[in-house]
C-alpha positions in Angstrom: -14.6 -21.0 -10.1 -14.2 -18.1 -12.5 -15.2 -14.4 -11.7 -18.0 -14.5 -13.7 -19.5 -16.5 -10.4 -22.5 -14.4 -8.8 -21.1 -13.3 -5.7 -18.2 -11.7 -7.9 -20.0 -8.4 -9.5 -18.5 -6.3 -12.1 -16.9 -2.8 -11.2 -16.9 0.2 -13.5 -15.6 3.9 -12.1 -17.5 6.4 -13.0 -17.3 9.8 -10.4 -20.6 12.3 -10.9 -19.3 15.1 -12.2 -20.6 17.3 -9.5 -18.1 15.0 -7.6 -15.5 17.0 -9.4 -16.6 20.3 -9.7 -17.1 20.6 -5.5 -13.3 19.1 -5.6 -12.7 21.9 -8.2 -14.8 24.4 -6.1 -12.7 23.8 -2.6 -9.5 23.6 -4.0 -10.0 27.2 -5.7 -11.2 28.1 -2.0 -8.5 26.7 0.0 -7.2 28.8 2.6 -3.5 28.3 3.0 -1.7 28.8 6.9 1.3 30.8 7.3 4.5 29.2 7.0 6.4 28.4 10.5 9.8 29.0 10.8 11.9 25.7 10.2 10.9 25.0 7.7 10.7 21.1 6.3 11.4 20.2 9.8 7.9 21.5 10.9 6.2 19.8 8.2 4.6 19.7 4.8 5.6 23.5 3.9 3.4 25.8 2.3 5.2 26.0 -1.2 5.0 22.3 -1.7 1.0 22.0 -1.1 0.3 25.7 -3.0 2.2 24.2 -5.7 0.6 20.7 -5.6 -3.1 22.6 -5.1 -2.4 24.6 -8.3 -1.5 21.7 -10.2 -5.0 20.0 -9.2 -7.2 23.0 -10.1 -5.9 24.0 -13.6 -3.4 21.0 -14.6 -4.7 17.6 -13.1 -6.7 15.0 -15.7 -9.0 12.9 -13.2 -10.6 11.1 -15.9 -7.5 10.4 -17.9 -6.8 8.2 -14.7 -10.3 7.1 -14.1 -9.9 5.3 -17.8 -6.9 3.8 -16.7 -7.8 2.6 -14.1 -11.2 1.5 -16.3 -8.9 -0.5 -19.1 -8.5 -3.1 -16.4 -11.3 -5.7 -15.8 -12.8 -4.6 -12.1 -14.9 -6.7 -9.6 -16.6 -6.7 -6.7 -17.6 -8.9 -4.3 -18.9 -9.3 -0.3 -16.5 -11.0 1.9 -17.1 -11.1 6.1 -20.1 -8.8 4.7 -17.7 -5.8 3.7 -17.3 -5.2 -0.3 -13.9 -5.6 -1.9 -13.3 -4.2 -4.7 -10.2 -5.4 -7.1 -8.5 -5.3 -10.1 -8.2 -8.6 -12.0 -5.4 -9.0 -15.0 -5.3 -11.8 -16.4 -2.1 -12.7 -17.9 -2.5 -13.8 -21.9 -0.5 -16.9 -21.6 -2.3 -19.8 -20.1 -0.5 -20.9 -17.2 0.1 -17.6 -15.3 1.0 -17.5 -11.8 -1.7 -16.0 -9.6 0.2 -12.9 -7.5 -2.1 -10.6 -5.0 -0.4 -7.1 -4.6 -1.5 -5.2 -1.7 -1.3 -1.1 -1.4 -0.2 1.1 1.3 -1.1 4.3 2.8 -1.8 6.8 1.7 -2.3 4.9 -1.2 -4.3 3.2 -3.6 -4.8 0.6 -6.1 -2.9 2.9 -8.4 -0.1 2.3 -6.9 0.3 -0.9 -9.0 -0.6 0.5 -12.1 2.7 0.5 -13.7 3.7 -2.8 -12.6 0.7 -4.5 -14.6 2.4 -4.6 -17.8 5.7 -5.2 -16.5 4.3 -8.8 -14.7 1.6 -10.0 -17.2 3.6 -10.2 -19.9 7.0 -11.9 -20.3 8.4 -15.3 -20.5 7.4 -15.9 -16.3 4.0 -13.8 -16.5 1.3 -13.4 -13.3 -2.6 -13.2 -13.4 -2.6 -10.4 -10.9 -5.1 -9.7 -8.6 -4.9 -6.1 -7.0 -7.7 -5.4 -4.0 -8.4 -2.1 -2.2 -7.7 -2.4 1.2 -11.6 -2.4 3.1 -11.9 1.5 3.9 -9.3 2.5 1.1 -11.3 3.9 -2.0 -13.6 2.1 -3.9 -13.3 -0.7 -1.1 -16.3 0.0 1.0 -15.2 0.9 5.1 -16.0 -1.2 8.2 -19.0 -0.2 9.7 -17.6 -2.3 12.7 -14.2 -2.8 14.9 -12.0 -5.4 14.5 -10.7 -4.7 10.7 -6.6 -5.1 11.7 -4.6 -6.3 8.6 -5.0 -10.0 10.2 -8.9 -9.3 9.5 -7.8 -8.2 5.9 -5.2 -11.2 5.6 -8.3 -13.8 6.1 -10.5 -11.3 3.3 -7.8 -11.8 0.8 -7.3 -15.8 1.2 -11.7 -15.7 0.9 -10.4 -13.3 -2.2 -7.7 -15.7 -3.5 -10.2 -19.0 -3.2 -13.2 -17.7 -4.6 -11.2 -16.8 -8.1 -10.5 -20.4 -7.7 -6.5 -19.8 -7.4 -5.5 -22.9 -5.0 -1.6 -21.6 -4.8 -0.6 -18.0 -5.4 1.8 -15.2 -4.2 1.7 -12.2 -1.8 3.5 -9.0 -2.6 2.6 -5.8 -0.7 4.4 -2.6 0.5 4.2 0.1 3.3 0.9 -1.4 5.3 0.4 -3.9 2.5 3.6 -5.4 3.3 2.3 -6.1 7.1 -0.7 -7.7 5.3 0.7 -10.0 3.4 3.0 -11.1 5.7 0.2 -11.8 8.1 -1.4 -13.8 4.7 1.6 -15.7 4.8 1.2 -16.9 8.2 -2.9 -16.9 8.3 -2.8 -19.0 4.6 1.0 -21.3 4.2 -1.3 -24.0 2.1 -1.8 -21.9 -0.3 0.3 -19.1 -0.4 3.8 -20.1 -1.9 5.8 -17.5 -1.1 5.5 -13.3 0.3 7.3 -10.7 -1.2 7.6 -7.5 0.5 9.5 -4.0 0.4 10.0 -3.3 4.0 9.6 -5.4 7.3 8.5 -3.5 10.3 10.5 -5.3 12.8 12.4 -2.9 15.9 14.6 -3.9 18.3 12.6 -5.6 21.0 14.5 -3.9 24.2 17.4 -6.4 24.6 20.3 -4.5 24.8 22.5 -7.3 24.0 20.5 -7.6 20.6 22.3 -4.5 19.1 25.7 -5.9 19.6 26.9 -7.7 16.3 25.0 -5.2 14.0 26.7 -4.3 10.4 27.6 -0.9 9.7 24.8 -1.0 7.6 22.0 -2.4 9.7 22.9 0.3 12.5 22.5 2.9 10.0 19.6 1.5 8.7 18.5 1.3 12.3 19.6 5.1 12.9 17.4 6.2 9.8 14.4 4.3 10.8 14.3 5.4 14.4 15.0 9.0 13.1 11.9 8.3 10.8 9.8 7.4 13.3 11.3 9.9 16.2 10.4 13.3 13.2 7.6 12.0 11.2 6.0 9.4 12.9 3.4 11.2 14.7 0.6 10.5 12.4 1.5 6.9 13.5 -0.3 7.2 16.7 -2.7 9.6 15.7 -4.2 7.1 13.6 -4.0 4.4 16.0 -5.6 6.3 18.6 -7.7 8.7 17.1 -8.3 8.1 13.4 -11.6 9.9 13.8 -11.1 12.9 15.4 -8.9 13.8 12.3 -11.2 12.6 9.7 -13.6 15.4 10.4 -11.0 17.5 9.2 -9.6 15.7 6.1 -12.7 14.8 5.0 -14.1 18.8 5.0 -10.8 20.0 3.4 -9.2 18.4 -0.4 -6.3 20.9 0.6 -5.8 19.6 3.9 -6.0 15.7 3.1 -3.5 16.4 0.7 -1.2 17.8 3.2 -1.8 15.2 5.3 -1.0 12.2 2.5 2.1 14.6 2.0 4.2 12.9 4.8 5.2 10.0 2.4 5.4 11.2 -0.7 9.3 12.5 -1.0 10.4 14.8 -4.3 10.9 11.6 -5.9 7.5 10.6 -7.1 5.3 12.9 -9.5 2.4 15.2 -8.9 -0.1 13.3 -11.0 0.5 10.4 -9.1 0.0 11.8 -5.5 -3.0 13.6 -7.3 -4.6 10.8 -8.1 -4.2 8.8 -4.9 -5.6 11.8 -2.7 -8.0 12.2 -5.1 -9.5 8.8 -4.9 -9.6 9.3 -1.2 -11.6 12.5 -1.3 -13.9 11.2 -3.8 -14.7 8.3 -1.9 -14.9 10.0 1.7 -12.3 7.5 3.1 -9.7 9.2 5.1 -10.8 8.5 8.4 -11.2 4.6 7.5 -8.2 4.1 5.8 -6.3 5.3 8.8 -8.4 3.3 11.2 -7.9 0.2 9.1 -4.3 0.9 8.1 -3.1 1.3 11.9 -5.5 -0.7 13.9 -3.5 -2.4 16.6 -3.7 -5.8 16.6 -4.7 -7.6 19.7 -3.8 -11.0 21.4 -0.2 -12.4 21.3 2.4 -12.2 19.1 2.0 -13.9 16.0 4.7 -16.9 15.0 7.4 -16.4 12.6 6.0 -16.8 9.2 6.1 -20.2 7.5 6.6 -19.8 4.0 9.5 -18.6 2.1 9.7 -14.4 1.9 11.7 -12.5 -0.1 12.8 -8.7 0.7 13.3 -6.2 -1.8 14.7 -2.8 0.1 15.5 0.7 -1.2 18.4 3.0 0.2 16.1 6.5 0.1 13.2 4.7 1.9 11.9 6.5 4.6 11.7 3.4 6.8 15.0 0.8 6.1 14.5 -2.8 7.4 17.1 -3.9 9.4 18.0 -7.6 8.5 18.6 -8.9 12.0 15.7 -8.2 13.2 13.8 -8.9 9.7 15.2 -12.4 10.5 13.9 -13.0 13.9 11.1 -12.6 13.4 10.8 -14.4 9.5 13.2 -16.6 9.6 11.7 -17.6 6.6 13.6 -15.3 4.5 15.2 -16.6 1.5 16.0 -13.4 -0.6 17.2 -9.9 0.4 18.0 -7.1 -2.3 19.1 -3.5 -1.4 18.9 -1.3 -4.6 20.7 2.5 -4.7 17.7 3.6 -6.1 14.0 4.0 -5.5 12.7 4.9 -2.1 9.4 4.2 -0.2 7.2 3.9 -3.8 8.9 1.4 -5.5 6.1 0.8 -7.5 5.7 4.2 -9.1 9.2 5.3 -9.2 11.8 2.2 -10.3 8.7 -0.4 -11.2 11.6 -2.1 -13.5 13.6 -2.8 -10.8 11.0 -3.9 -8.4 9.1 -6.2 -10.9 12.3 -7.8 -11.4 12.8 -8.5 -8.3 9.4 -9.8 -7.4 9.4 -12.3 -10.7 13.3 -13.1 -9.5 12.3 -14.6 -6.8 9.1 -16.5 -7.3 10.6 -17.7 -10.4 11.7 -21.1 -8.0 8.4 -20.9 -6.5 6.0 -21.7 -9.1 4.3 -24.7 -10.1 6.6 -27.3 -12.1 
């Protein structure tokens, strides 16, 4: 089965230029709020986004990144009647090892886009296959309840067996990394092995659970609580009420950018965040990709996942996976990496180091 199969359609981007010029139009409109006093500690501050807002009226190149994004064979195709779009590369040595890379939030497929040519090529090269998360940008949204990442997980092993791959990899990061975890455990026939850049696992109450931890696990612990204690309102926002904020991100370029804002540190460039928020306003898709993104999932606890993972972590990460309790609940885990470098975008900002590590360690997972 090959992607030239009906149900798998070709994708082309191609955004109306009227598209653009109401982007262009509303940006030069935006009305900026006063500052509050604490600055950083209140929030995205007004310099940062006046700055960022000047940069997408008079500096930013959309279609520069619409024919990069173009350069790489697209598809789409109808799974659980929802259409998926993806990027397929094919690796140009016969014999690649299939790998599906899943985006978080707030981003998009673009997060990947320097870590093609770092994993097609080389002496251990991948046929990648890099999907939009239903709701995220060219992806269409659910027009239903029920799309969790375990919904999503069985969509990308439909994905995986109708490009005919029978054993393949998972990598994802932010919610991508819940994702294919959960692919892990929905799919352990097929799936070989999950690669992932954080794992969302918390103390689980137990007081005695904290005695034994490492220096470093309780201060990965301490900045992960802080995370979520400071900036993790729009956690539960989204969880709860995902549409009561869409009406606003979705009437304002200016203020879906500030919203994006949380999770992009100083670390990662304009154009990218650009491009990602972009996508999002283009496509109308701010209100599903935060109900999809943070759906809560129902029913019990899922089992510990049951094929081998690997954990690639980064010291400026605003959320740092604590290794006990990344082991309870996958003991699975064969690998774990900490780098000095790099923090929650990986992909974008240290994509040498992270391809490493992701072709390090299914390097023993491959087909002999």
């Amino acid at each position: 089965m090959t992607t030239a199969e009906p149900s798998i359609r070709p994708y082309r981007i191609d955004v109306p230029q009227p598209l653009l010029d109401d982007l262009s139009d509303r940006a030069d409109r935006a009305r900026f709020v006063p500052e509050l006093p604490g600055g950083e500690a209140r929030g995205v501050t007004v310099e940062r986004l006046r700055s960022l807002v000047a940069r997408w009226r008079t500096g930013y190149d959309w279609r520069s990144w619409e024919a990069r994004l173009d350069a790489h064979p697209q598809f789409v195709t109808t799974i659980d009647g929802l259409d998926v779009h993806f990027l397929h590369v094919r690796s140009p040595a016969p014999g690649a090892f299939p790998l599906l890379l899943t985006h978080g939030w707030p981003m998009t497929v673009v997060e990947y886009l320097d870590l093609v040519p770092r994993l097609v090529d080389g002496p251990a090269p991948f046929d990648l296959v890099i999907p939009s998360i239903p709701g995220f940008g060219f992806s269409a949204a659910p027009a239903e309840p029920g799309w969790d990442r375990r919904r999503v997980a069985r969509a990308w092993a439909e994905l995986m067996r109708r490009l005919g791959y029978r054993r393949y990899g998972a990598h994802g990061n932010d919610v991508g990394a819940m994702i294919s975890l959960e692919l892990g455990r929905l799919d352990p026939d097929h799936v070989a092995g999950v690669h992932v850049t954080q794992v969302f696992s918390l103390p689980s109450g137990d007081p005695d659970e904290l005695d034994g931890l490492s220096v470093e696990e309780r201060d990965d612990l301490r900045t992960s609580q802080r995370f979520l204690r400071d900036q993790g309102a729009y956690l539960q926002l989204h969880a709860t009420q995902p549409q009561t904020l869409a009406h606003a991100l979705g009437d304002s370029p200016t203020g879906q950018l500030a919203w994006s804002l949380q999770l992009y540190g100083p670390e990662v460039d304009a154009d990218y965040i650009l491009t990602n928020a972009t996508i999002h306003w283009l496509t109308n898709t701010s209100g599903s990709a935060a109900d999809v993104a943070y759906a809560p999932l129902g029913g019990d606890a899922p089992p510990p996942t049951a094929v081998p993972v690997g954990v690639a972590t980064f010291r400026d990460d605003v959320f740092r996976s604590v290794q006990r309790f990344a082991r309870r609940d996958h003991p699975g885990i064969v690998t774990w990496n900490t780098y000095d470098r790099g923090g929650h975008h990986p992909a974008r900002t240290v994509p040498d180091v992270l391809g490493r590590d992701i072709r390090e360690f299914f390097e023993p997972l491959r087909p002999t």
